[in-house]
C-alpha positions as CSV (number, residue, x, y, z in Angstrom):
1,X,126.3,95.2,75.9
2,X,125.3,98.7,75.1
3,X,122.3,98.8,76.3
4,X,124.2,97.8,79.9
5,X,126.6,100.5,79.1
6,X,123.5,102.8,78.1
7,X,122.0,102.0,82.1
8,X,125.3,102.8,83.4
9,X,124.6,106.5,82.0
10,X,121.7,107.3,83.0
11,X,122.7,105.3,86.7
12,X,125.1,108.4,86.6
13,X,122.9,111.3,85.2
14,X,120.6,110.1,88.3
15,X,123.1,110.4,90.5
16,X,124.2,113.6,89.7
17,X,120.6,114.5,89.7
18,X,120.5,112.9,93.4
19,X,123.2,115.1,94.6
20,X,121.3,118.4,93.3
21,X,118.4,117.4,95.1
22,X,120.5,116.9,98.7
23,X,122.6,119.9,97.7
24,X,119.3,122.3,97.5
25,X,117.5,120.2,100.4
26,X,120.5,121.1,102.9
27,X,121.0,124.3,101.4
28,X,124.2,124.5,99.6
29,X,122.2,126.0,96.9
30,X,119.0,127.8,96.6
31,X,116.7,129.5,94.5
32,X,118.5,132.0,93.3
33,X,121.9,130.7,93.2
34,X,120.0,128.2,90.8
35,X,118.9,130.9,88.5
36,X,122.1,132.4,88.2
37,X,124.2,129.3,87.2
38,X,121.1,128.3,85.0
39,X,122.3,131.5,83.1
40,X,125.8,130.1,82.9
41,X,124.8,126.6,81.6
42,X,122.3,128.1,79.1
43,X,124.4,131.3,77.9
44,X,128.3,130.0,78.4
45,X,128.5,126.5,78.9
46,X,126.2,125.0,76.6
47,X,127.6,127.1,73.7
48,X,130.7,125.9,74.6
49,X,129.6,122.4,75.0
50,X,128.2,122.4,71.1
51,X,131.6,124.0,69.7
52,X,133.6,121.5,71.2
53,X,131.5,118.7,69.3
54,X,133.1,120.3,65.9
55,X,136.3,121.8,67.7
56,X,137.7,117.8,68.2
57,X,138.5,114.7,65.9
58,X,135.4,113.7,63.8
59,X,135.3,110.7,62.2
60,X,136.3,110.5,58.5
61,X,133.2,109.7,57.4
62,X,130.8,112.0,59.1
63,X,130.8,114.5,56.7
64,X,129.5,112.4,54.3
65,X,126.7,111.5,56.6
66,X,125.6,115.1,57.4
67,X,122.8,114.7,55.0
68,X,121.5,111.4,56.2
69,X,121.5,113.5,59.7
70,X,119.5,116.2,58.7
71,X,117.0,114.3,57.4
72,X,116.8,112.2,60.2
73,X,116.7,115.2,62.3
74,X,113.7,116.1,60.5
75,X,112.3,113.1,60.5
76,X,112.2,112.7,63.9
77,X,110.3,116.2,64.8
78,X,107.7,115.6,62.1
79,X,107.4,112.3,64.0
80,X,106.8,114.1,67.3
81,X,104.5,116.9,66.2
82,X,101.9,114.6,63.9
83,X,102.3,112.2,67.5
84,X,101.2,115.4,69.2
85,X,98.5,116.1,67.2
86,X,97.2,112.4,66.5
87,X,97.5,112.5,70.7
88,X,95.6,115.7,71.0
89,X,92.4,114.5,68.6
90,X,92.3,111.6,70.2
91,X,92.2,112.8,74.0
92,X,89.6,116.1,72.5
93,X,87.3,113.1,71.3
94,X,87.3,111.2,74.1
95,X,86.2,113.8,76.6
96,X,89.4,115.6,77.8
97,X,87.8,118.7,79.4
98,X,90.4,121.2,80.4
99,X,91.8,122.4,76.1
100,X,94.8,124.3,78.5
101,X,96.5,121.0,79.7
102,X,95.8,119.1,76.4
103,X,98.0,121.8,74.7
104,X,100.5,121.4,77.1
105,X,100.8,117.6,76.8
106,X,100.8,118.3,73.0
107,X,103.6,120.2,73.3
108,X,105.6,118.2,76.4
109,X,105.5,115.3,73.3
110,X,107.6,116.9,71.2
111,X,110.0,119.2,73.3
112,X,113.0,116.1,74.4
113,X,115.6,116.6,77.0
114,X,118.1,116.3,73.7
115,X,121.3,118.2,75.1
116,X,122.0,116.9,78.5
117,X,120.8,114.0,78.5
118,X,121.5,112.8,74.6
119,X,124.8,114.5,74.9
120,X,126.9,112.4,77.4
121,X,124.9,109.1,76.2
122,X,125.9,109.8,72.4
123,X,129.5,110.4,73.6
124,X,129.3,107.1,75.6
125,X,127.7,104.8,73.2
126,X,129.6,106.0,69.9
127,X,132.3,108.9,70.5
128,X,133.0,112.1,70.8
129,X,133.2,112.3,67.4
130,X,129.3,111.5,66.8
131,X,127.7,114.7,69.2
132,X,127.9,116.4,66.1
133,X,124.9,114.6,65.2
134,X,122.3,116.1,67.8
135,X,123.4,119.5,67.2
136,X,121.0,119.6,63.9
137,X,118.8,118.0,66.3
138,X,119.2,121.3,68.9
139,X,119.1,123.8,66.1
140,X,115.5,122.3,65.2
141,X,114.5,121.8,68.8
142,X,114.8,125.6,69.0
143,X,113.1,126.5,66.0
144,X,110.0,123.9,66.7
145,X,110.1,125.5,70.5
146,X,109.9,129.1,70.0
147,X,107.4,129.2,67.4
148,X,104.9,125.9,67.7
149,X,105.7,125.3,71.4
150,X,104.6,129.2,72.3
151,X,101.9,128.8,70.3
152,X,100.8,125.7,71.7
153,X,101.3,127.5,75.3
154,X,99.8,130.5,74.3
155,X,96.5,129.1,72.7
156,X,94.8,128.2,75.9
157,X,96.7,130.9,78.5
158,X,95.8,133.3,80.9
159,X,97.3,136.5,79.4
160,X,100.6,135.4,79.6
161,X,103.3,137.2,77.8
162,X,103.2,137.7,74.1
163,X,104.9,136.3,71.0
164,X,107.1,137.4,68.7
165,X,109.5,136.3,66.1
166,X,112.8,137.5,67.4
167,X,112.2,134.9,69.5
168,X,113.4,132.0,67.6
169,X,116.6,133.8,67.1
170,X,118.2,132.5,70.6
171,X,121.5,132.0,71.8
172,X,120.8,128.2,71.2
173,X,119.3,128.6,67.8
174,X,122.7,131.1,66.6
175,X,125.6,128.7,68.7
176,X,123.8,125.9,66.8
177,X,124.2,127.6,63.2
178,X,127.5,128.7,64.4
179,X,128.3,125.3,64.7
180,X,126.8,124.0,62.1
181,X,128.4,126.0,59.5
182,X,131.9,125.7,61.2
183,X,131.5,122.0,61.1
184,X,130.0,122.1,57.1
185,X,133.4,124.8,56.3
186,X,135.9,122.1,57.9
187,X,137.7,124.9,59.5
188,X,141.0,123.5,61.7
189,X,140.9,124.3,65.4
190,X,143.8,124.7,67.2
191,X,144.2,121.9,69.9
192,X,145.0,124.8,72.7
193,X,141.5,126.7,71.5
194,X,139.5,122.8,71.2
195,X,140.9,121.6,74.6
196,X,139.5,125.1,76.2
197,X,135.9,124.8,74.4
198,X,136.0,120.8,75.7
199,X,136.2,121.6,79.0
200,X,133.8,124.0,79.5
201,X,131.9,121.8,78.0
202,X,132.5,119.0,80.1
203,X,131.3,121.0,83.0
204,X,127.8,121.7,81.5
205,X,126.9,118.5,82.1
206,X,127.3,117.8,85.8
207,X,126.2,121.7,86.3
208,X,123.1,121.0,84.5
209,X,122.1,117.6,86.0
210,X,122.1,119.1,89.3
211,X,120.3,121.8,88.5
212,X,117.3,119.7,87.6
213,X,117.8,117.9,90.8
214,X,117.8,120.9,93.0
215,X,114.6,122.0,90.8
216,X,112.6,118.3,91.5
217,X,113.7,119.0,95.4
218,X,111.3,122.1,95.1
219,X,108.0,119.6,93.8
220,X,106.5,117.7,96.2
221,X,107.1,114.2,95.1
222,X,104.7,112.4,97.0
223,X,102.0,114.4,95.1
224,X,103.4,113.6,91.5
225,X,104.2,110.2,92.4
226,X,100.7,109.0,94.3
227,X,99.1,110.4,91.2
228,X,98.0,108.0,88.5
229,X,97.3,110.3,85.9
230,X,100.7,111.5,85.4
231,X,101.8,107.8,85.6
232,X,99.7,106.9,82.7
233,X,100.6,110.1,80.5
234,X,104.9,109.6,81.2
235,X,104.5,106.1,80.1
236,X,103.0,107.3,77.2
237,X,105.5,110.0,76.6
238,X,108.3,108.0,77.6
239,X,107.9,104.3,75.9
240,X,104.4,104.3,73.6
241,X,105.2,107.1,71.7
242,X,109.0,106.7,71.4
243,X,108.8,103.1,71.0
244,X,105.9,103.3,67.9
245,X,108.6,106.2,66.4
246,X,112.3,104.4,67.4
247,X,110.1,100.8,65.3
248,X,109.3,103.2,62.0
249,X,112.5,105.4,61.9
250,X,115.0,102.4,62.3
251,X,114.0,101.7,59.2
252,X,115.4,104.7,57.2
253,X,118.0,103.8,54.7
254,X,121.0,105.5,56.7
255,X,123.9,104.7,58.3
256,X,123.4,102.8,61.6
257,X,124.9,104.8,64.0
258,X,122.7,108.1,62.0
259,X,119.9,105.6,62.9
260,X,121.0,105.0,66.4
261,X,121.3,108.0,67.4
262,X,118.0,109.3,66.2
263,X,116.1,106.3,67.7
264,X,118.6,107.6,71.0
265,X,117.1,111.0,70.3
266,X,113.4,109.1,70.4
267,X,113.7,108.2,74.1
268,X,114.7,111.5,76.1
269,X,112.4,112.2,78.7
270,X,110.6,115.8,78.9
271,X,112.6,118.9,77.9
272,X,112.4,121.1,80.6
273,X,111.7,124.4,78.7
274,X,108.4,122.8,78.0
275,X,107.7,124.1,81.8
276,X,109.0,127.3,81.1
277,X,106.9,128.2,78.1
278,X,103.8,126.9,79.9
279,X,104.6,129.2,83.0
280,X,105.3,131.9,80.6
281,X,102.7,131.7,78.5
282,X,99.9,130.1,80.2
283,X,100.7,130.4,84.1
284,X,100.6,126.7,84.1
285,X,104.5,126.0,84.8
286,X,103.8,123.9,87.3
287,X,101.2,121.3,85.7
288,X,104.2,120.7,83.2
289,X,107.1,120.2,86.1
290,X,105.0,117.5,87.7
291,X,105.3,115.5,84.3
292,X,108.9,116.8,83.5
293,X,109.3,115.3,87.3
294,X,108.3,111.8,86.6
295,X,109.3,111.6,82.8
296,X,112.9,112.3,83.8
297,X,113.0,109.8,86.8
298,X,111.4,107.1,85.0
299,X,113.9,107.9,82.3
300,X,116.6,105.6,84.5
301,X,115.1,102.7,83.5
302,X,112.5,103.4,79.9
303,X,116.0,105.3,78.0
304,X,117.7,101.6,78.3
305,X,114.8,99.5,78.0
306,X,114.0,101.4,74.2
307,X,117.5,100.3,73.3
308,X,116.6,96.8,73.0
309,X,114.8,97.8,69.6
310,X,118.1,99.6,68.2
311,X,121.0,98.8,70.1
């Protein structure tokens, strides 16, 4: 049953998706009105969005379990990057030519679409209660992004902009410890204060969905999807990599739902800041998009299929 209730999600992150691509095809939106609300989701709602997961009811047992979910947090990242690596040996051995797109499919492997798609799903399949979870699992996304992804980006780039330490520190890497330490300090929130943080935070989703449909109505689709290669790597990235990890990490002698929702965490399609960093660093934004593309439609139909093996 929860894998059905699983399809029904992402049915409806696809459809939100769908009506950011008609929205920006007839114009109700356009390039930069995108930009500008991507600054609201990033800077105001999604903040907001990660306070309200500690601002509600949690359930009585989670703060037992906060352990269990950082390791599992960490589990799962040293998962992705020794994938990445293993992936990026065995591609240099076999005669992959071009060392700038191998780094960049090293580093679309381990950079997840956690928060906006894992978000609404976690809240679906377990409860409000449980989104708690994959803010350890944003707090290291942001720390593994900003210093391995840009390196990754950067080792193979055309003079793109430089790196530097400051920045890891991010608004999603401080909202995150914000959060965290809240959560850890038990502080009680007034219902008036978690009732405003919850629905601004309700609206981060929907704004963000069709922001990356209005960004997939500006790739030419019958490009990415007429070309094999990208087929080939998504299905990778999307069921042989998660699927070999989501098998191994089941196994860790936690909690279920700590399980669950790391194996969840397993099968989220292509982060999109993984296009960013490579048009940032490497003037290759758009090599990344066309995989982001395809991983994130395909995700429809691989997120609930990976269930079977958890669920």
């Amino acid at each position: 049953m929860n894998a059905f209730l699983l399809l029904s999600q992402m049915l409806m992150l696809f459809s939100m998706m769908v009506a950011g691509f008609i929205a920006f095809k007839v114009k109700v939106f356009d390039s930069v009105g995108q930009h500008q609300v991507s600054k609201i989701v990033v800077n105001v709602l999604n903040p907001c969005l990660m306070i309200s997961a500690i601002a509600g009811d949690k359930p009585a047992d989670i703060a037992s379990l906060t352990l269990q979910n950082f390791i599992a947090a960490l589990a799962f990242y040293l998962f992705l990057i020794a994938s990445s690596y293993l992936y990026f040996f065995i591609r240099k051995r076999a005669g992959k030519k071009d060392a700038a797109e191998l780094k960049l499919e090293q580093l679309m492997l381990f950079l997840s679409n956690i928060g906006f798609f894992g978000i609404p799903v976690v809240k679906a399949l377990f409860g409000d209660g449980y989104v708690i979870c994959l803010i350890f699992y944003m707090l290291l996304f942001n720390i593994v992004a900003y210093s391995l992804g840009i390196f990754l980006a950067m080792s193979e780039g055309e003079g793109g902009a430089g790196f530097s330490p400051k920045q890891i520190i991010n608004t999603g890497t401080v909202i995150s410890i914000i959060a965290i330490a809240l959560y850890l300090a038990d502080i009680p929130v007034p219902d008036t204060v978690a009732s405003f943080f919850s629905y601004m935070g309700n609206a981060c989703i929907p704004l963000s969905m069709l922001l990356i449909g209005g960004s997939l109505a500006q790739l030419d689709l019958r490009e990415i999807f007429s070309d094999g290669n990208i087929y080939l790597y998504v299905l990778l990235r999307n069921i042989l990599v998660p699927g070999i990890g989501i098998l191994i990490l089941r196994n860790l002698p936690f909690d279920p739902v700590i399980v669950k929702v790391c194996c969840l965490a397993l099968s989220m399609p292509i982060g999109a800041l993984s296009g960013m960093l490579a048009e940032q660093y490497a003037h290759r934004g758009n090599y990344c998009n066309k995989m982001i593309a395809m991983s994130t439609v395909l995700s429809v139909v691989t997120v609930p299929l990976l269930s079977l093996l958890y669920l």
